[in-house]
Every structure is written in structure tokens, then in C-alpha cells.
C-alpha positions in Angstrom: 151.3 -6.4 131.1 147.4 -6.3 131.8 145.9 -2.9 130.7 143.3 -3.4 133.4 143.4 -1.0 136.6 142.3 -2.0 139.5 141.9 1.0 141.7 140.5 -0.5 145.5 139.4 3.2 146.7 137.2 3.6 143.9 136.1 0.3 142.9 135.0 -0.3 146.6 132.7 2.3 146.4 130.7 0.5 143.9 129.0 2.1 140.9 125.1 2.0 142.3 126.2 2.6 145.5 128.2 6.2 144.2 124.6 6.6 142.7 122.6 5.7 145.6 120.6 8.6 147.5 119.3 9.1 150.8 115.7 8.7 150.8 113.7 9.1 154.3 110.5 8.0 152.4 108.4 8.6 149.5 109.1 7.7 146.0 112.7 6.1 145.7 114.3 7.7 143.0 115.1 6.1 139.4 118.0 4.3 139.0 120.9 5.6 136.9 121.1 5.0 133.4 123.8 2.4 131.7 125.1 6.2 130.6 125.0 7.8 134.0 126.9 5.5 135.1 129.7 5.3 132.6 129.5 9.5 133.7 130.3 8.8 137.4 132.7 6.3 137.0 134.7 8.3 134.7 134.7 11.6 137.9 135.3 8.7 140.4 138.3 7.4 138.2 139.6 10.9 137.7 139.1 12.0 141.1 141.4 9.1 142.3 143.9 9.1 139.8 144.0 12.4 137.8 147.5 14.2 138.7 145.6 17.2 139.3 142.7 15.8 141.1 142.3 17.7 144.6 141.6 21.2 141.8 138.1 19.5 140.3 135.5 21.1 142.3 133.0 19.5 144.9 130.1 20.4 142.2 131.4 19.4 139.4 128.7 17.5 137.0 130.2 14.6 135.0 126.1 13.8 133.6 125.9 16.9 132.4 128.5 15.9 129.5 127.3 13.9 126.6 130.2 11.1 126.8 133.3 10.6 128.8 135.7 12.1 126.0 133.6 15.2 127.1 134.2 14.9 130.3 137.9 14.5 130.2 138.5 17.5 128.3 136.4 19.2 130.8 138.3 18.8 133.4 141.7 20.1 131.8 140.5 23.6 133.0 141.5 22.4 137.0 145.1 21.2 136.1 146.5 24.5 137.8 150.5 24.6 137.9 153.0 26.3 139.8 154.9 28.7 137.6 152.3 29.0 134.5 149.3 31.5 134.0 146.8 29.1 132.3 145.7 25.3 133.0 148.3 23.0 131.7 146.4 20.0 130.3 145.8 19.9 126.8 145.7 16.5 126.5 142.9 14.1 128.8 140.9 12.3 126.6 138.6 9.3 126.5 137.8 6.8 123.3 136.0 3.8 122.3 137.9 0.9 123.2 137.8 -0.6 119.7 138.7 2.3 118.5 141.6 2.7 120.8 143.0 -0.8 119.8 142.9 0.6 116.1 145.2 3.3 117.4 147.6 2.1 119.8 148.2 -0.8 117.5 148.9 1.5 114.3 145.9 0.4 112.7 144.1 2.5 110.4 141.5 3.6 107.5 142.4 6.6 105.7 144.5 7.4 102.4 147.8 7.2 104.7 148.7 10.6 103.4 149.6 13.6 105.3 149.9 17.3 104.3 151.0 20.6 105.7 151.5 24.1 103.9 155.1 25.0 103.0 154.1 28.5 102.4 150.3 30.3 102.0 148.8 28.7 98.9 151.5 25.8 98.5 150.1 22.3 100.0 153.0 19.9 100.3 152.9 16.0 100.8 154.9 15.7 104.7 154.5 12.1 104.7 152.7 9.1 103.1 152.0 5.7 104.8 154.0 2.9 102.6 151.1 0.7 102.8 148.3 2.9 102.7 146.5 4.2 99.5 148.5 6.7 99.0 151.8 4.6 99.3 150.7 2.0 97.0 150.0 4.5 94.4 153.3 6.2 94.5 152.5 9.3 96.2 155.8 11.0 98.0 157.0 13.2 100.8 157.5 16.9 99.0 154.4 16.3 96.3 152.5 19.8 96.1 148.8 19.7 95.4 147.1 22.0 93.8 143.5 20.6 93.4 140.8 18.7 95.8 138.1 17.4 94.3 138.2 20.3 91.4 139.0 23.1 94.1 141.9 25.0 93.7 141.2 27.7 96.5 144.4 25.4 98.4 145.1 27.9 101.0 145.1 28.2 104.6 141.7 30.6 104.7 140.4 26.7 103.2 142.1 24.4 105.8 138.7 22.8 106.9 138.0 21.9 103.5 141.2 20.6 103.7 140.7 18.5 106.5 137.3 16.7 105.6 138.6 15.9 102.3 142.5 14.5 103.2 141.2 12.9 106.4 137.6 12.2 106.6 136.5 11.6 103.1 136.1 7.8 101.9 137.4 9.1 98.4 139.1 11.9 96.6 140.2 13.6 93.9 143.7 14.8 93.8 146.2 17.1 91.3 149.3 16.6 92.5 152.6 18.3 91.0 155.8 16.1 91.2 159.4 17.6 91.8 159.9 17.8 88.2 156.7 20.0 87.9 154.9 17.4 85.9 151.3 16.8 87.0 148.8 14.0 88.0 145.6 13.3 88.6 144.7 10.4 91.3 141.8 9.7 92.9 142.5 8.1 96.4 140.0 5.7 98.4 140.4 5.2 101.7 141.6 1.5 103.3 142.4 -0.1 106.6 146.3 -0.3 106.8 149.4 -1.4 109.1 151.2 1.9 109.9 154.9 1.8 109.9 156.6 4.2 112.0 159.9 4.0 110.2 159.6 6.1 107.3 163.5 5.8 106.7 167.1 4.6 108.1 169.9 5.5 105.9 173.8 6.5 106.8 175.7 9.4 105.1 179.0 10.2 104.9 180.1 13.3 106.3 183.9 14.2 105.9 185.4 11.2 106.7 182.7 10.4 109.8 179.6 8.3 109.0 176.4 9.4 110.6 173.4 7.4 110.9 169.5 8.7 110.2 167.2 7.7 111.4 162.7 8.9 110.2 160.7 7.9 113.4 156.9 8.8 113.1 155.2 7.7 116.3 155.8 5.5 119.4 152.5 3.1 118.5 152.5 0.2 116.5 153.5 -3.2 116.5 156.2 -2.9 118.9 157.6 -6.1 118.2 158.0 -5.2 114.8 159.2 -1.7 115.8 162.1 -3.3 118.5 163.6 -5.5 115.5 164.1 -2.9 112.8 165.7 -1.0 116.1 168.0 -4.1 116.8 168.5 -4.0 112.3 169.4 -0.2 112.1 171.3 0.1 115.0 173.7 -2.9 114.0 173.9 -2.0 110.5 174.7 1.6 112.1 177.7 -0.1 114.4 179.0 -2.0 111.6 179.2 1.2 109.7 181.3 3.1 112.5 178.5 5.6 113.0 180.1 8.8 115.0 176.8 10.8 115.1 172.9 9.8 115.1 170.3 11.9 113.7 166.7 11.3 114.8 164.2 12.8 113.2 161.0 13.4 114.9 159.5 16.3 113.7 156.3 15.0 113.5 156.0 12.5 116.0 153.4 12.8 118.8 154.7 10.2 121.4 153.3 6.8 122.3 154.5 4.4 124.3 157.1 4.5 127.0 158.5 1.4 126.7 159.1 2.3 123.3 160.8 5.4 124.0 163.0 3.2 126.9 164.4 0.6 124.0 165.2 3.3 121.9 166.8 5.7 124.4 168.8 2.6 125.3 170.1 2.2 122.0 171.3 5.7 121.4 172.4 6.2 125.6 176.5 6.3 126.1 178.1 3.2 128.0 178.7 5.4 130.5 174.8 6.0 131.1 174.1 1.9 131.8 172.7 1.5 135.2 172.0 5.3 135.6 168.9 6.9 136.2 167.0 7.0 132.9 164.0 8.7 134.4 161.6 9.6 137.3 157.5 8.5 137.2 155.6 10.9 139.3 151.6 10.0 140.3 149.8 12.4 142.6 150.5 12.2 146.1 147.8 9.6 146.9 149.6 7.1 144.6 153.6 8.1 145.7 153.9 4.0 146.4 153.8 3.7 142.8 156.2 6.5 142.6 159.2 4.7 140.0 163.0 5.1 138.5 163.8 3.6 135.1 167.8 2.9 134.7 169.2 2.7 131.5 170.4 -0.8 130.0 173.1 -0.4 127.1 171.6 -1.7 123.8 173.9 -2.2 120.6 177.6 -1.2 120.5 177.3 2.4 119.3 178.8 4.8 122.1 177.7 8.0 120.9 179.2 11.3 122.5 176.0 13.8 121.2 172.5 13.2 119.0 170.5 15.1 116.7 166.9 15.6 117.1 165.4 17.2 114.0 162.0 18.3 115.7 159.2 20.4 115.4 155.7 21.7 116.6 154.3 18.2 116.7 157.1 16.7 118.4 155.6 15.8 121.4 155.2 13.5 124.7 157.2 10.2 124.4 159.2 12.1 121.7 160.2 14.7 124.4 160.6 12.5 127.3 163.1 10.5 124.6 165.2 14.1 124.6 164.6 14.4 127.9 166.3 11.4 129.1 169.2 11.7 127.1 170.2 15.2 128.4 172.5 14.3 131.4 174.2 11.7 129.7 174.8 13.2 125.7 175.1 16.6 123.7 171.6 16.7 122.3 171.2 18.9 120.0 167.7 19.9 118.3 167.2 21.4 115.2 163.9 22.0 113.2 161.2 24.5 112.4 159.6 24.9 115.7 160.1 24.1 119.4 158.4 21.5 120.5 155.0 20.8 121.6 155.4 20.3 125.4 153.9 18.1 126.9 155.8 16.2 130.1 152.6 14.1 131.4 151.5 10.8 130.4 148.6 8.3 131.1 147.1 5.0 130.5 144.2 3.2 129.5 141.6 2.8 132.4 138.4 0.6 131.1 135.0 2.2 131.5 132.0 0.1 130.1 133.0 0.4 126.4 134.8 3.4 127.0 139.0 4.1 127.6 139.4 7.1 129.8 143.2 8.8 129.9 143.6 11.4 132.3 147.1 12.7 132.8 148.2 10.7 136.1 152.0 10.7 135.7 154.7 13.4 135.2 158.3 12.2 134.3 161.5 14.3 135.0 165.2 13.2 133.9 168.1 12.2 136.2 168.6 15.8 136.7 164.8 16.2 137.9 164.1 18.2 134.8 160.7 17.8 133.5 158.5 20.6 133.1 158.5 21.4 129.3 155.4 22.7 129.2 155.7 25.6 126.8 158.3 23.0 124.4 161.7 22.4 124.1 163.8 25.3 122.4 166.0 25.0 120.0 169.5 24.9 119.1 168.8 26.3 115.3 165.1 27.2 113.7 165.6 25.8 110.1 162.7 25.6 107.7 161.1 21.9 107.7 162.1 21.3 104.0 158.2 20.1 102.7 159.5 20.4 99.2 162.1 17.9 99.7 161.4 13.9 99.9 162.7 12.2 103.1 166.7 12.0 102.8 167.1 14.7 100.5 170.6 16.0 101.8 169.1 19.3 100.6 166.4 19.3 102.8 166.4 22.3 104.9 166.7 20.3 108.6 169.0 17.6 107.2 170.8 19.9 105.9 171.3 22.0 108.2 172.7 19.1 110.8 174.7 17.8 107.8 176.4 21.1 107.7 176.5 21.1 111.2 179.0 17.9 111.2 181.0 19.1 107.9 182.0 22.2 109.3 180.9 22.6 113.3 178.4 25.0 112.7 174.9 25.3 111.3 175.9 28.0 109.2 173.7 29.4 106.3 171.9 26.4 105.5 167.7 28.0 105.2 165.3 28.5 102.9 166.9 31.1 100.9 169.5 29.0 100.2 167.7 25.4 99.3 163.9 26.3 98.8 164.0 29.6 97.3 163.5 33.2 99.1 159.3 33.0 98.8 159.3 29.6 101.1 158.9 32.0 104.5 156.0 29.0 105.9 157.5 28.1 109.0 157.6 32.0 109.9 153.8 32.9 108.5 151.5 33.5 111.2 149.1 32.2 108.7 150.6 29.3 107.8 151.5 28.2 111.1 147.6 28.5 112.2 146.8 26.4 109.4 148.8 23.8 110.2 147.6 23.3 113.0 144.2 23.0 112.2 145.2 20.2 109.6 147.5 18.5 112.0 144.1 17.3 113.3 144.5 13.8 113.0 148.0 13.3 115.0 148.2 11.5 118.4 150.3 13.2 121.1 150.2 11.1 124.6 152.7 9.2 126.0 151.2 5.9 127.4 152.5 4.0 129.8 151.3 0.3 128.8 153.1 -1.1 132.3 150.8 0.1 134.6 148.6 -2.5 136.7 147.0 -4.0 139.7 147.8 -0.2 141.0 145.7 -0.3 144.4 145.6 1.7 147.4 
């Protein structure tokens, strides 16, 4: 569908004439700049459409903001909840629309390389882009680095330095120690790259049960791609006998709804096809557009429960995903941290060369649940196993679900028994701070790309 919105309340106000002033004589005053006016249609937009939009105050000055991202993050303040102390949007945004079709289409120009601390002063490798730089020159999940560009201060006190030189740096110098603790030194450069969301699909045998595993990195992308590696793994997991399905999206911010739908229909029961999926809320000028998705059986698997292996970054489209499944399957999550929380979503609305997002939807689940703000707990807090490629059955999450299916229990499977007593990361104040400064670069939204011709 069209990403253009066509919102009749506030178009037919008319940019100049939301700019116009009453003047009873005397010098008329100067028209709005191309800028100014990018400003007020970004309030007008967000007045109409923003779920919260009845909490921006009367005097609120969009031109006093240098650009509409500006603006959108300033009016997160007004997004007052029932039931929570503080303002719960994190997330309005606005971006350049070329830049925009970079990112929703997975395109992008970096090294393709991700990192987060395991423990204070120990930088792992979390994931590496196949295509990218880094995945052409070999570089793997679990790598530790211990040098940038001749520094070896890697620790978190240094997470800025960090950041510019993994993420905003056209070329760097890396030390990198492998698994078997020999060393290299690569210098990466920087190029414009395909993303592919599937890091992995594999199948394990567990007892005499198969289960199916499944590395999903973001909802964006090429989505045609993305829905036939879906229809590949999900038949190859059916011809296996699959029992059990283990999703891993620990570090998966969201992305797009439909996405999440195909998906959740692939992993849904037969007993969930034609039942309520989930519930799209807008604010209550826009109930009319008010929606239910049902769910529509894909592939032949007819799971009883799922794994999510999850984390601090698992957010939006990955938690509506959990979400939906609830009423229908066991879900079961497992990873280092609860999730992020973040039940909104939003879509693209044009302004001059501008994309504006500001949360307009909430979605619940059959059962009208929905309002994850503060994450999604967990059913076991297991180290996430950055000194482990992806796969590694000894990877502390994996493993952990792995044991989970052997025996029925989690049991003792941490990181005193697979990484080693020291490896405490996921429990470091510091460590967890520092993380999220260098989980800078991620993308947490869910976007729904269906939205159009909404009109009042």
C-alpha cells in the first residue's frame, strides 16, 4: 500500500493559511519560511494524529525546534498514561526521507558489525552483517576486541569512543582475538550493504524431539526476500517433525507489522486460524480506523508452546510478535534481560523532505493485553552468551532452552557453568549502562506500512 496519508482535517487547513495572521492594517507580516512551514505541519500532523494529542499544550512552539526530528522528541514529554509515573513515549521520531528508504529497506553503510561488552573490559562481537565489511572479511559472533585504532582502554568508562569508531567512522583499525585466543589485526572500511535479518536457521535434536531455531534480527528489509526464507525454514522445519520452535530475538528492535503477522502465522496453532491475532488502537478522533487482525494458518507445524530468547533490545514488532501468541501457545522467554517495552507503533507521514512518526497506534492481543511498557519479564534470566558464535549449543540462552527441553527445567545452565565465574555482564550496572550507549545504532518502531487514505 501507498505510504502517503491523507489526513482531510489537517490538510484542509492549508499550510499558509495555518500561517496566516490577522492583520487590521499596517505592515503585513513576512511569510513563513520553506522551514517554518515544514515546523507547523509537523504540530498540525501530530496534533491530529499523535495517540496522545489532546496533552500537547495550546502554546507549544514547533519553530522554536531546529528540524522536525526535534520536534517529535519534544513532544514525548505530553504522552501521559494511566498507571505510570513518567511520560511513556520514548520513541516519536522524524528522518529524512532518503534516509528513511535506506532503513526500512535494510540498506546500509557501515562495517555491518555490532558489539556489546560481555563483562567490564571484555568487548565481544554480538553480530556481524554477512555481506557487510565485516562479514566478508570473516569476522564472527563471540570475536573479543581488544584494540581500536591502537587504544586499548576497551572499557565501558570509553563507550563513546566506542561508538564513533564501530559506527561512525569510514575506517578502522581492529585487534580482534578469535575463540582459540589467536589474534588479528584488520582494518575495516565502511560500505553500502543488503542487510539480512536471518542470521541463522538450524534444527537440533533434543532427546528424541527435534526443535527448530530460528536468529531473527529486525522486522525491515526486503520483505519479499524475508517471507520466502519464512516459507524455506518453516517447511524444512515440518519436514523435520519439529515439536518446539526457538526464536531468537534478543536483539531485534521491531519493524514492520506485516512482517510480524506472516511470521506469527507460521508459528500460531491450527486451533488459532480465524481468531483474533490482534487489536489496532488510534486515538479517539480516528476509532473508524479502529482494526482486528485474525490469524491465517501458514505451514503445517502445530506447535503447543515457543521459545523467545530475548533481551533489553527486544522490542516493538518483536513484542507485539510475543504478544499475539499468548492466548493461543505456551510462550516462554528466556534471555538476559526483560524486554524493552514498547506496545505503540506508527507510520510514515511525508513532510517536505521530511518522514515524521509519531506513536498513533497501540495494539493489545485477543485477551486485550497490551501495555508492556516497562518490558516483558521473564521466564529465566540467563547470561546472553557473547563469547559464543550463533548456534553454539553452549551458548548460555540456547542452552539454557536446550536444557529446558532435555530435562523440563532450565536447570543450572549460566555463566558459571559455560563462560566461566568472571562473565557477571548482564548483572554489572556498568556494563549494562554501557551497552546501552553502544546499542546506539538499533531501530526499535514497529511500523505499520498498511496505513492509507486515513481521512476524517
Amino acid at each position: 500500500m501507498s505510504y502517503k496519508i491523507l489526513f482531510a482535517a489537517v490538510l484542509g487547513m492549508g499550510i499558509l493559511n495555518s500561517c496566516k495572521k490577522e492583520n487590521s492594517g499596517g505592515t503585513p507580516p513576512a511569510p513563513p519560511s520553506a522551514a517554518d512551514k515544514v515546523k507547523d505541519t509537523t504540530l498540525l500532523f501530530s496534533r491530529d494524529i499523535y495517540l496522545w494529542y489532546s496533552q500537547i499544550p495550546a502554546n507549544f512552539n514547533a519553530r522554536s525546534y531546529s528540524d522536525p526530528d526535534k520536534i517529535m522528541t519534544a513532544i514525548r514529554q505530553y504522552s501521559v498514561e494511566p498507571g505510570f509515573p513518567a511520560p511513556v513515549d520514548r520513541w516519536s521520531f522524524a528522518l529524512k526521507k532518503a534516509e528513511w528508504d535506506d532503513v526500512s529497506g535494510g540498506i546500509t553503510h557501515d562495517f555491518g558489525m555490532s558489539v556489546f561488552f560481555y563483562a567490564e573490559g571484555d568487548l565481544r562481537v554480538k553480530f556481524v552483517e554477512e555481506e557487510s565489511a565485516a562479514g566478508l572479511a570473516g569476522v564472527r559472533r563471540g570475536w573479543r576486541i581488544t584494540k581500536i585504532n591502537g587504544n586499548t582502554n576497551i572499557t565501558t568508562g570509553n563507550a563513546e569512543f566506542i561508538v564513533q569508531n564501530v559506527f561512525n567512522s569510514p575506517a578502522t583499525d581492529f585487534t580482534f582475538v578469535k575463540p582459540d585466543g589467536s589474534s588479528v589485526d584488520m582494518r575495516l572500511t565502511g560500505v553500502t550493504f543488503q542487510e539480512n535479518p536471518i542470521f541463522l536457521d538450524t534444527i537440533y535434536t533434543v532427546g528424541a524431539n527435534k526443535a527448530g531455531y530460528l536468529v531473527f534480527n529486525s522486522f525491515l528489509g526486503d520483505t519479499s526476500a524475508i517471507y520466502n526464507e519464512f516459507q524455506r525454514i518453516f517447511t524444512e522445519f515440518a519436514q523435520a517433525n519439529v515439536t518446539d520452535v526457538i526464536v531468537d530475538l534478543r536483539y531485534n528492535g521491531g519493524g514492520y507489522v506485516t512482517v510480524q503477522n506472516r511470521l506469527a502465522n507460521y508459528l500460531a496453532t491450527n486451533a488459532a486460524n480465524g481468531g483474533v491475532m490482534m487489536n489496532q488502537q488510534y486515538n479517539d478522533k480516528y476509532t473508524m480506523y479502529n482494526s482486528t487482525t485474525k490469524f491465517q494458518k501458514l505451514g503445517t507445524l502445530n506447535l503447543s508452546r515457543v521459545f523467545f530468547i530475548v533481551g533489553s533490545g527486544t522490542a516493538s514488532a518483536s513484542e507485539l510478535l510475543i504478544n499475539n501468541l499468548k492466548p493461543y501457545l505456551d510462550v516462554k522467554l528466556v534471555g538476559a534481560a526483560k524486554t524493552y517495552g514498547k506496545p505503540v507503533g506508527y507510520f510514515p507521514i511525508p513532510v517536505g523532505d521530511w518522514y515524521i512518526f509519531p506513536v498513533s497506534f497501540r495494539s493489545t492481543n485477543k485477551n486485550g493485553e497490551g501495555s508492556y511498557y516497562t518490558g516483558m519479564t521473564l521466564d529465566r534470566q540467563v547470561a546472553d552468551g557473547l563469547n559464543k558464535d550463533w548456534g553454539d549449543r553452549n551458548e548460555a540462552s540456547l542452552a539454557s532452552v536446550l536444557k529446558f527441553l532435555e530435562t523440563g527445567a532450565f536447570g543450572l545452565i549460566t555463566e558459571e557453568v559455560i563462560g566461566g565465574a568472571s562473565k557477571q555482564g548482564y548483572k554489572q550496572p556498568e556494563v549494562i549502562e554501557g551497552n546501552k550507549t553502544l546499542d546506539v545504532k538499533s531501530f526499535k518502531g514497529m511500523i505499520d506500512q498498511s496505513v492509507s487514505g486515513l481521512k476524517r
